[in-house]
C-alpha positions as CSV (number, residue, x, y, z in Angstrom):
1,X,-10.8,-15.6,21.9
2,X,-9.9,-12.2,20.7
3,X,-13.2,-10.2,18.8
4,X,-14.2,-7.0,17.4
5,X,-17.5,-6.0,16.6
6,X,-18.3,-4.7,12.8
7,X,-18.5,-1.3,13.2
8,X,-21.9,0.3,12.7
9,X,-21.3,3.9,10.9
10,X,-24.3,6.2,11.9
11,X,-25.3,8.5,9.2
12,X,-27.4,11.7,9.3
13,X,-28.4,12.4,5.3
14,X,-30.3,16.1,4.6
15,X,-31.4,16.0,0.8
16,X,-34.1,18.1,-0.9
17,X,-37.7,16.7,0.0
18,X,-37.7,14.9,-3.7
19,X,-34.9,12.9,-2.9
20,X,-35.8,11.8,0.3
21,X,-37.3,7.9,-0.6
22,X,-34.2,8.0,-3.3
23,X,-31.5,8.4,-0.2
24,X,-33.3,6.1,2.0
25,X,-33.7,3.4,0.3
26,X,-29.8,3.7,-1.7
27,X,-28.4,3.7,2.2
28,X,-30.3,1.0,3.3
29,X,-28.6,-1.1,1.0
30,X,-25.5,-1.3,3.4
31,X,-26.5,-3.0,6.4
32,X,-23.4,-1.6,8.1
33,X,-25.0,2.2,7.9
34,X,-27.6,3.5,10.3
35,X,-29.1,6.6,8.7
36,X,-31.7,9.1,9.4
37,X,-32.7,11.4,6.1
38,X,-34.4,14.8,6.6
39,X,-35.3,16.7,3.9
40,X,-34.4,20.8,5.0
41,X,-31.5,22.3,6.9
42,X,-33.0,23.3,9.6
43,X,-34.1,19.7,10.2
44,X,-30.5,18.8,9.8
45,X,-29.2,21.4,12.8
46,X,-32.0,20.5,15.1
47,X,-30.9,16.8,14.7
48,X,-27.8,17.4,15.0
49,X,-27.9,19.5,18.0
50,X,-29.8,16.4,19.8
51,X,-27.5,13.7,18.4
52,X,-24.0,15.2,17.8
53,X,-22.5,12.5,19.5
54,X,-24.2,9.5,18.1
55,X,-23.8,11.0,14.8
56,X,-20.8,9.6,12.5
57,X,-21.0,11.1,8.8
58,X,-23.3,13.9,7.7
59,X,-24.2,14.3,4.0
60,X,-25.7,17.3,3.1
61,X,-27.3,17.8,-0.4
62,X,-25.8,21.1,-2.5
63,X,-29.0,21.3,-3.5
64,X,-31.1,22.1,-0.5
65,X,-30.0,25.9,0.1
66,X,-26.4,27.3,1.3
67,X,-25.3,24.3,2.5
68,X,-21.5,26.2,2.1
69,X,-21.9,28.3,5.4
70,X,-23.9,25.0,6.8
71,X,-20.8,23.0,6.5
72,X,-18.7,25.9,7.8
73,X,-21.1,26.3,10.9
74,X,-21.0,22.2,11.1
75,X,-17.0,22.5,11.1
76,X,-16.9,24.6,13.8
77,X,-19.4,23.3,16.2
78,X,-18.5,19.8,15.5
79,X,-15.2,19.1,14.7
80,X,-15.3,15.7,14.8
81,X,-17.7,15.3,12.7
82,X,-17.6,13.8,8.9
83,X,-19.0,15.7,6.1
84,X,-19.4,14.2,2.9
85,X,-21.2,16.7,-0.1
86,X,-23.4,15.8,-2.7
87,X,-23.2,17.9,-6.0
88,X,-25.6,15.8,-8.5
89,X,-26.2,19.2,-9.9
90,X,-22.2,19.5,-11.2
91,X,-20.2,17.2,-13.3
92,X,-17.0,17.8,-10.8
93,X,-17.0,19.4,-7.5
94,X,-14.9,20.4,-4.9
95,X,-15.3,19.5,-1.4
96,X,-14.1,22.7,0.2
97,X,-14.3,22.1,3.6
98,X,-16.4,18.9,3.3
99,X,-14.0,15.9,3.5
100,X,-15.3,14.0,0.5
101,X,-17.9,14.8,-2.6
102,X,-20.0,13.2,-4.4
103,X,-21.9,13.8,-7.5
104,X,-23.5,10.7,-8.5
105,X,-24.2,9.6,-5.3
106,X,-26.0,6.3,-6.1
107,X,-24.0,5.4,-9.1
108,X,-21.6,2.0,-8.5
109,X,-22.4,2.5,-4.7
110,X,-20.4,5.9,-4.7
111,X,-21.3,7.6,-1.8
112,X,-21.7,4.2,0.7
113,X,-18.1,4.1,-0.8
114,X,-16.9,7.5,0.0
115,X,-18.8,7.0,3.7
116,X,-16.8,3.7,4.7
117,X,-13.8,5.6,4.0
118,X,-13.8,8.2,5.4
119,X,-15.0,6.7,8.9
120,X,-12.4,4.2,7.8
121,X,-9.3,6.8,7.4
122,X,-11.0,8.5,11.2
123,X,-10.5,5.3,12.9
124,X,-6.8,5.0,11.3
125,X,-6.7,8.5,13.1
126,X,-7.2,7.5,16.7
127,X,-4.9,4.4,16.6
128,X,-2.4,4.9,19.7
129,X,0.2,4.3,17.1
130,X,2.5,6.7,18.5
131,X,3.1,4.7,21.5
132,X,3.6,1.7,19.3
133,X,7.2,1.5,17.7
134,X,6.4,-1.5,15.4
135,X,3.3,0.3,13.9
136,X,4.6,3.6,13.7
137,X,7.2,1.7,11.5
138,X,5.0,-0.1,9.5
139,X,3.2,3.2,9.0
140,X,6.2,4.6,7.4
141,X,6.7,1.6,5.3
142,X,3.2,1.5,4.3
143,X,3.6,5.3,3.1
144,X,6.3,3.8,0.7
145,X,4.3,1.2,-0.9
146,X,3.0,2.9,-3.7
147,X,0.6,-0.6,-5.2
148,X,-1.3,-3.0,-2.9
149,X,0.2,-5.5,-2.7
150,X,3.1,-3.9,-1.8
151,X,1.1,-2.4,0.7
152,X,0.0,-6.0,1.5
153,X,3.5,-7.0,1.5
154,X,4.4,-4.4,4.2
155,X,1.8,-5.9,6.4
156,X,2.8,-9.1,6.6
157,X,6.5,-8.1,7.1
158,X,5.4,-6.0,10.3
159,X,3.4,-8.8,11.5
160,X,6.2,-11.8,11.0
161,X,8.4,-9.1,13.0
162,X,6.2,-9.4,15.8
163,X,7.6,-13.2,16.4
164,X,4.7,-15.4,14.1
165,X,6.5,-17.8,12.2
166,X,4.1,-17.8,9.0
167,X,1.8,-15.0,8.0
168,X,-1.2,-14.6,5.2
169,X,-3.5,-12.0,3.6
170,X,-6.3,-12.9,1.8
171,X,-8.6,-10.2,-0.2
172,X,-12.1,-10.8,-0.4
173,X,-13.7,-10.6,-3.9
174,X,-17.1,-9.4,-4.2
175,X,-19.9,-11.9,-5.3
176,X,-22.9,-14.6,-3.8
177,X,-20.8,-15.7,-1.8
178,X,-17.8,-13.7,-2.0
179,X,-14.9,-15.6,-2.4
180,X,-11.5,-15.5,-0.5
181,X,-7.6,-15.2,-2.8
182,X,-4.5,-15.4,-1.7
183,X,-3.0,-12.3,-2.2
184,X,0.6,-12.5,0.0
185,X,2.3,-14.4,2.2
186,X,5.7,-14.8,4.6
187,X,6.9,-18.1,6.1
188,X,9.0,-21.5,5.9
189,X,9.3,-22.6,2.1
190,X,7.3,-25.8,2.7
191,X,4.4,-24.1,4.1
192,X,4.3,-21.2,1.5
193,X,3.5,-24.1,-0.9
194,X,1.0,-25.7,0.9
195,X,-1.4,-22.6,0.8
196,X,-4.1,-23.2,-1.9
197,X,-4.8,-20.0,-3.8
198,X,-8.1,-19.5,-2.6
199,X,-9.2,-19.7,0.8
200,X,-12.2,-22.2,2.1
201,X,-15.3,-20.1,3.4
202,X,-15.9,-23.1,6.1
203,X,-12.0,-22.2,7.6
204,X,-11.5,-19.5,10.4
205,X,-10.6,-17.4,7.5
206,X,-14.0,-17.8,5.8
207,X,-15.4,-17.1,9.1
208,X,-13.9,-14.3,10.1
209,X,-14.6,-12.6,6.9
210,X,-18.3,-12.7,7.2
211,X,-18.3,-12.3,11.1
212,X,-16.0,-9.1,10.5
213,X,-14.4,-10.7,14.7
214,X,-11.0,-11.5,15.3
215,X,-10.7,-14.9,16.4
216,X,-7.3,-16.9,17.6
217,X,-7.5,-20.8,17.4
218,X,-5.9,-23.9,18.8
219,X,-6.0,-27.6,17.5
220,X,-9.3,-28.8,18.1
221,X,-11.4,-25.3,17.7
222,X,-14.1,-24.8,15.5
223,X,-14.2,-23.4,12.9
224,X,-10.1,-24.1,11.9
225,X,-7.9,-24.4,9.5
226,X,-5.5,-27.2,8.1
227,X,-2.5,-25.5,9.6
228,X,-3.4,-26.2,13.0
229,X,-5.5,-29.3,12.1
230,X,-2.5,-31.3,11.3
231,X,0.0,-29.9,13.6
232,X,2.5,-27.3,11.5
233,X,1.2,-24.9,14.0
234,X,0.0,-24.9,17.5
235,X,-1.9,-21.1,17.3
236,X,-3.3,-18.4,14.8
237,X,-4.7,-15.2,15.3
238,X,-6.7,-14.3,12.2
239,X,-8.3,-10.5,11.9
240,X,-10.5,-9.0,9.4
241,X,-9.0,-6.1,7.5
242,X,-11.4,-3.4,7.3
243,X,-13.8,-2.6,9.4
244,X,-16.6,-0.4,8.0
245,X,-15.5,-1.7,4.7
246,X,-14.1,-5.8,4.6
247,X,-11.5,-5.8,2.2
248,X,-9.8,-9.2,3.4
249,X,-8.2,-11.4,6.4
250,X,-4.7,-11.6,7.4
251,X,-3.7,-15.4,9.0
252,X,-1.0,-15.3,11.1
253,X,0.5,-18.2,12.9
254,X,3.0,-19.8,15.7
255,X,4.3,-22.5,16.7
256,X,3.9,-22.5,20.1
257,X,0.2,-23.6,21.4
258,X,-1.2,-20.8,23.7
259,X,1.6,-18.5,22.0
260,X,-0.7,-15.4,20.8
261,X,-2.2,-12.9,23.5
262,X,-4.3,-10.5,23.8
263,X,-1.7,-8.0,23.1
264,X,-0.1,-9.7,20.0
265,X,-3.6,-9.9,18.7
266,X,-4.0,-6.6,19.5
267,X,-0.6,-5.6,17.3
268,X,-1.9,-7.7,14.8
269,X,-5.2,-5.8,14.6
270,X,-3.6,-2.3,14.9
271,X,-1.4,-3.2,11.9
272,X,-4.6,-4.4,9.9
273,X,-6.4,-1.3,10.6
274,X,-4.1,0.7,8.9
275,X,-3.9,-1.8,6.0
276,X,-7.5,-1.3,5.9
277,X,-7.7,2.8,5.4
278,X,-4.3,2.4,3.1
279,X,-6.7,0.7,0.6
280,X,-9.6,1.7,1.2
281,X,-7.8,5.4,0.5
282,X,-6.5,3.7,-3.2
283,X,-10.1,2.8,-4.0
284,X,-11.4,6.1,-3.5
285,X,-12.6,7.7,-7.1
């Protein structure tokens, strides 16, 4: 069995005092996000200086003094760091050297949105893709694909090219529960047509998608997946897309039992990851 934890994004919030209960309880509606608020600058700094490395995105509030030469100070002391602005004060604002901006933090989720991806987009960043032809090219064919599911479409291709003989994506659709739609798909005619349009949440897929763990199966695992139940397949890998922020599961399958790796999994979950900041880029508002 191939897994990967869901990624915990550790978030250090400084807003004015009066916002303080306001920030805390609009981040602790992600259960993904681990954040500490403090309510002054200097708070901020001396936090910083004691956690810089456990410290993932820092969102500063515009309104809590010159937060400018903070950012610039942050910048340069830790590079690595995220920095994500909130302006509730302007009706547009510039990030300057912030790498996102919010000014209605709170309003459709906007800055849990902007959070996930940006962490998303830094994780795309330290992919070893350079020393991996096949996703350095399905980096420049995602670049091309201007809609998702051509995006989507890309994906799969890469995948199939890494020797499975049928391939899936599925996006997840918000809602209690979410639910699971077929959104592409690459393979042999007559099992193209087999593939319902939605997915079941008791199949690997469903499980995957709230597990947020790469899983490969054989006949006879648990949970599974027709495919492999009745014999068109003797292995899938299948890997959330989306990390920080689940946007769907791609299925991919062989023929051979015992076929799929740890490093084909690993391809497979390379190629995923950039899928993963590709859209969560063409959500961003």
């Amino acid at each position: 069995m191939v897994s990967m934890e869901l990624t915990s994004i550790r978030v250090l919030a400084a807003v004015r005092p009066t916002a303080t209960t306001r920030f805390q309880d609009g981040l602790s509606t992600e259960a993904h996000l681990k954040a500490t608020v403090v309510s002054s600058l200097e708070a901020a700094t001396s936090y910083l200086n004691d956690h810089d490395d456990t410290t993932d995105v820092f969102v500063v509030d515009s309104g809590l003094g010159d937060v400018y030469n903070l950012i610039k100070e942050v910048r340069q002391q830790y590079p690595a760091l995220l920095i994500i602005l909130v302006d509730e004060e302007s009706d547009f604002a510039m990030p300057g050297r912030a790498d996102d901006v919010t000014t209605e933090p709170f309003k459709e989720g906007d800055l849990i949105k902007k959070i996930k991806r940006v962490a998303e987009e830094r994780r795309l960043a330290t992919l070893p893709a350079g020393a991996l032809p096949e996703v350095r090219n399905f980096a420049k064919a995602l670049r091309k694909a201007t809609k998702a599911p051509a995006k989507q479409q890309a994906a799969i291709a890469a995948i199939k090219d890494l020797g499975f003989d049928y391939v899936a994506y599925f996006s997840i659709n918000p809602g209690d529960p979410p639910t699971l739609s077929l959104g592409a798909q690459a393979g042999p005619p007559n099992i193209t047509s087999l593939m319902p349009p939605r997915a079941d949440t008791t199949t690997i897929i469903g499980s995957v998608a709230q597990a947020g763990k790469s899983r490969v199966i054989v006949a006879g695992d648990q949970p599974s997946h027709f495919l492999i139940d009745k014999g068109k397949f003797g292995t899938a890998v299948c890997v959330p897309v989306g990390s920080t922020m689940r946007l769907g599961v791609m299925f991919a399958c062989r023929q051979e039992p015992g076929s799929i790796k740890q490093d084909s999994a690993l391809m497979v979950e390379l190629i995923c990851a950039q899928l993963a900041a590709a859209l969560a880029k063409d959500m961003r508002i």
